[in-house]
C-alpha positions as CSV (number, residue, x, y, z in Angstrom):
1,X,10.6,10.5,21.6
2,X,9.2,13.5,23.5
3,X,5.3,13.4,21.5
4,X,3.1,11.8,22.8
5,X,0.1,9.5,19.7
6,X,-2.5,8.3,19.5
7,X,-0.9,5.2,19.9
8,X,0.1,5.9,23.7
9,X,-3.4,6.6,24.6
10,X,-4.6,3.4,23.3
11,X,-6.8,5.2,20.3
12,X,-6.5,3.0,17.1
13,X,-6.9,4.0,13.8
14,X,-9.8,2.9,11.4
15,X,-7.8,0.7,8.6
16,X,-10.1,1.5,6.3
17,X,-9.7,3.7,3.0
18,X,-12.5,5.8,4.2
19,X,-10.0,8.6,5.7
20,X,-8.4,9.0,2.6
21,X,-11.6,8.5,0.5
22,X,-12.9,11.8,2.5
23,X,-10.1,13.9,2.8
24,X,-9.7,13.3,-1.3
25,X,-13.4,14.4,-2.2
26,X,-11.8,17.7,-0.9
27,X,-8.9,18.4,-3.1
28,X,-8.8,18.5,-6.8
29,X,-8.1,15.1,-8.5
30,X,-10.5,13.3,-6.1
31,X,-10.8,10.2,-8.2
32,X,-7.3,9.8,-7.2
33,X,-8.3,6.8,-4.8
34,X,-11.1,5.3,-7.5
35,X,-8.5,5.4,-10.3
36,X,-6.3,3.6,-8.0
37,X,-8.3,1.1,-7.7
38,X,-9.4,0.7,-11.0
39,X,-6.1,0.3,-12.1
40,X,-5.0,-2.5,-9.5
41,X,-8.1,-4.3,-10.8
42,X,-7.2,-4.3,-14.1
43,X,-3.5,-5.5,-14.0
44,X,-4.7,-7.9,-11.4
45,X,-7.4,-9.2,-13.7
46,X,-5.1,-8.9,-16.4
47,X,-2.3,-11.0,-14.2
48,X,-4.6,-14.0,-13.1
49,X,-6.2,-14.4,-16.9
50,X,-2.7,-15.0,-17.9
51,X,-2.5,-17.8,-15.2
52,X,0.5,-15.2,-12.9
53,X,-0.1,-14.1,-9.3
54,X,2.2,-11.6,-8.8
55,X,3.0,-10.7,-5.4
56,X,1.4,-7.3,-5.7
57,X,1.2,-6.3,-2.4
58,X,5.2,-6.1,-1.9
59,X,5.2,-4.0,-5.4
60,X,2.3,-1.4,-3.6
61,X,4.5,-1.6,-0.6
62,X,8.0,-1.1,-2.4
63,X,6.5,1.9,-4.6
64,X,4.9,3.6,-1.9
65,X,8.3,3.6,0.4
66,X,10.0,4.4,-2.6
67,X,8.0,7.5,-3.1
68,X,7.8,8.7,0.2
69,X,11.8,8.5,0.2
70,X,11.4,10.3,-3.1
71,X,9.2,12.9,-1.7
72,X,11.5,13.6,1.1
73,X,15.0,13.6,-0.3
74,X,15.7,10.2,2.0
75,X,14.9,11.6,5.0
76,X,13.7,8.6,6.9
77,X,11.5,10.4,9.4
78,X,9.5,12.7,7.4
79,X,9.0,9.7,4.9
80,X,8.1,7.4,8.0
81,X,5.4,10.3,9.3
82,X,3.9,10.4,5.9
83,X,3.3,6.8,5.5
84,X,2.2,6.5,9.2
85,X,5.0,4.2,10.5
86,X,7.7,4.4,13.2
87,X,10.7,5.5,12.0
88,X,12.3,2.0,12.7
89,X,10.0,0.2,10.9
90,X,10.6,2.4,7.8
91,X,14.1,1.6,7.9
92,X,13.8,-1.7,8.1
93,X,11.4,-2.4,5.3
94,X,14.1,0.2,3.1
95,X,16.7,-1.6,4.4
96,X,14.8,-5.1,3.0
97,X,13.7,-3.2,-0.1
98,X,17.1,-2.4,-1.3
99,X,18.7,-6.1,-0.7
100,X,15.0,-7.6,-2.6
101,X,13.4,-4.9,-5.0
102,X,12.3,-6.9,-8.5
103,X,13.0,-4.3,-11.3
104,X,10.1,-2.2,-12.5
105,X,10.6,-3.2,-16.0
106,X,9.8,-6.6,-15.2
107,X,6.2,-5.8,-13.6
108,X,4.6,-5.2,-16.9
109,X,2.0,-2.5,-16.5
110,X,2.2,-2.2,-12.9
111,X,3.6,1.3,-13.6
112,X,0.0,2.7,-14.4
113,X,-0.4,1.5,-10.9
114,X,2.8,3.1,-9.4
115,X,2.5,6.6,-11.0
116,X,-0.5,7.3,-9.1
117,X,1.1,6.3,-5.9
118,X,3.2,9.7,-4.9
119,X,-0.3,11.7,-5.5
120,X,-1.9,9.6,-2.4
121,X,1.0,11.1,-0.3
122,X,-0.4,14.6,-0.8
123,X,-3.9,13.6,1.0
124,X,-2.1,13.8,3.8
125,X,-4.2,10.9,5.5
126,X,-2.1,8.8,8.6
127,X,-1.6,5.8,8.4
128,X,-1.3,5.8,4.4
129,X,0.5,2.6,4.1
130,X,-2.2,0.0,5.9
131,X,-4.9,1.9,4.2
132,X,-3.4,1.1,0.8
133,X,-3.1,-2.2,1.8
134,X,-6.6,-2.6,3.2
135,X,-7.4,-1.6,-0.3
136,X,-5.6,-3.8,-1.9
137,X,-6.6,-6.8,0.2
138,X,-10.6,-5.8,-0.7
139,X,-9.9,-5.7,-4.5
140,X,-8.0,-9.3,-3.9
141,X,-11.1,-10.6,-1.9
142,X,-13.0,-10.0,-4.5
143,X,-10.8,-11.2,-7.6
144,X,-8.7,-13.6,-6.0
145,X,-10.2,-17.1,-6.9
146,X,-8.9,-18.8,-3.6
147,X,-6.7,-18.1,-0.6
148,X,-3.3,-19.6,-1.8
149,X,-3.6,-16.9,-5.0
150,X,-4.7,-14.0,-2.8
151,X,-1.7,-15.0,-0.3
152,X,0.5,-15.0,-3.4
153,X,-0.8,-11.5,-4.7
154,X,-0.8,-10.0,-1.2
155,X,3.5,-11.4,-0.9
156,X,2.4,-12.8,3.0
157,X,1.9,-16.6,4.0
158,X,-1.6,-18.3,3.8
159,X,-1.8,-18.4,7.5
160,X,-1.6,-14.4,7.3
161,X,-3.7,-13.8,4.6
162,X,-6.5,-15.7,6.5
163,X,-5.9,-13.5,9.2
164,X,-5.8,-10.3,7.1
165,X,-9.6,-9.8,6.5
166,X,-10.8,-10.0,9.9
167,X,-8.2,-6.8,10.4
168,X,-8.5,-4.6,7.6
């Protein structure tokens, strides 16, 4: 690779959804990120009244790779550029999505939650797929009842998920 990130010059991204929170009051459809969210927590809610913990955070992760592959007719580095990943890592997680992906039909109303995935790739914000997930790891902090569910609905181990809030 002959560009040089941020990455090289040791300058870290906030993992935060504030970037995207900002650069969506800007554009029309600027509840984009709020109706997001107000969807994840109601099929969450939904989920764990009806006693399931659905691993939540592979579905976010699945349907945003899917739509960024959408988005860019499979081409693996624009779709990695808009999600803010190396290329390699993209491919892998395809690669791992293909051999793995559950069925949409099967996640209930999960879809509400999908279909307003492919607008946060027109916000344009880097690093798109760790913000989602910080988001999503905030609204399970707060519904989850304990660690072992908010491990489940995140799809990582418990040892992770302990880890997770002191990064996000």
């Amino acid at each position: 690779d002959q560009r040089l990130s941020n990455i090289h010059l040791g300058l870290f991204a906030d993992k935060s959804m504030r970037q995207i929170q900002m650069s969506s009051t800007a554009l029309p459809g600027s509840n984009l990120v709020d109706d997001l969210s107000d969807q994840i927590r109601v099929y969450l809610r939904a989920a764990l009244a009806a006693g399931e913990t659905p691993s939540i955070g592979l579905w976010l992760e699945a349907d945003l790779l899917t739509a960024a592959m959408d988005k860019t007719a499979g081409v693996t580095s624009q779709a990695a550029t808009l999600l803010g990943l190396p290329e390699s890592t993209l491919r892998r997680k395809w690669q791992k999505l293909k051999q793995d992906s559950q069925p949409v039909e099967e996640r209930g109303d999960w879809t509400r939650v999908a279909r307003l995935l492919p607008g946060l790739l027109e916000l344009g914000s880097q690093e798109l797929l760790d913000q989602t997930e910080s988001l999503l790891l905030h609204i399970v902090i707060d519904e989850a009842p304990n660690r072992n569910q908010g491990a489940q609905l995140m799809g990582v181990s418990l040892p992770t998920y302990r880890r997770m809030p002191a990064s996000a």
